[in-house]
N, C-alpha and C positions, 0 to 999 in steps of 0.2 A: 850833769854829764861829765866824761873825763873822760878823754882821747886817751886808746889802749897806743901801742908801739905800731900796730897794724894801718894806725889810719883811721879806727872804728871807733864811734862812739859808746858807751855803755853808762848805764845807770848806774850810780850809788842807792838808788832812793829804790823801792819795788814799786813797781806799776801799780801792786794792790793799794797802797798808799798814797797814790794820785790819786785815786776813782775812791776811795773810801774819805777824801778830802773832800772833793768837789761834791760827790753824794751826801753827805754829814751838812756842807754849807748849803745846798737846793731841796735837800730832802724828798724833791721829785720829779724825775726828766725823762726824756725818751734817749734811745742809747744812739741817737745823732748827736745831742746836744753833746754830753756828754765824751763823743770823738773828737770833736769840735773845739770844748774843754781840755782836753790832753794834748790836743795837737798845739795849743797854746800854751799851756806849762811844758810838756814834755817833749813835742817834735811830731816828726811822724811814728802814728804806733800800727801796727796791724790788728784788724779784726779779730782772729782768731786767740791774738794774744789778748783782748780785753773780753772776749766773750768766755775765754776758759778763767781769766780771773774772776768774773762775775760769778761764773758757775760755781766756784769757790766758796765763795762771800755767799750764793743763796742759799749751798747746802749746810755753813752754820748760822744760817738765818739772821745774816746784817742783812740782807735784803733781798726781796718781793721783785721778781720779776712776770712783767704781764705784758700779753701782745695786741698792740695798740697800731691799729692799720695792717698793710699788705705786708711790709719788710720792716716797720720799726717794732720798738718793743718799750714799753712802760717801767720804768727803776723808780723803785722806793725803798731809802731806806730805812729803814726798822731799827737799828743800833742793834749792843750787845745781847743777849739773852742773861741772866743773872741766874 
């Protein structure tokens, strides 16, 4: 993280490369855990910003998402396609 002039914190590192870390090391979590996970490396993140990176990552198939209970949801990842 690196304080802007504003007072704001902002990343050097992309979100997607937090969650492509922690995924890579578990290989299989529900997308609590994984909030859980970032709010521990990263700070506080919003949902929408890690569900649009997910959505990212599933459409070139690093990873398998499935819905597991009422409101969580099942992450597996898959790695590159070759």
């Amino acid at each position: 993280m690196v304080r802007t002039p504003g007072g704001e914190e902002k990343r050097i590192i992309p979100l997607r490369n937090y969650i492509f870390d922690i995924l890579e090391k578990k290989r299989s979590m529900t997308l609590s855990e994984l909030l859980r996970g970032l709010e521990k490396d990263v700070g506080k993140v919003s949902l929408s910003e890690v569900e649009k990176e997910l959505m990212t990552m599933e459409i070139r198939g690093i990873i398998r998402v499935f819905a597991s209970g009422k409101k969580d949801q099942r992450l597996e990842f898959i790695g590159f396609k070759a």
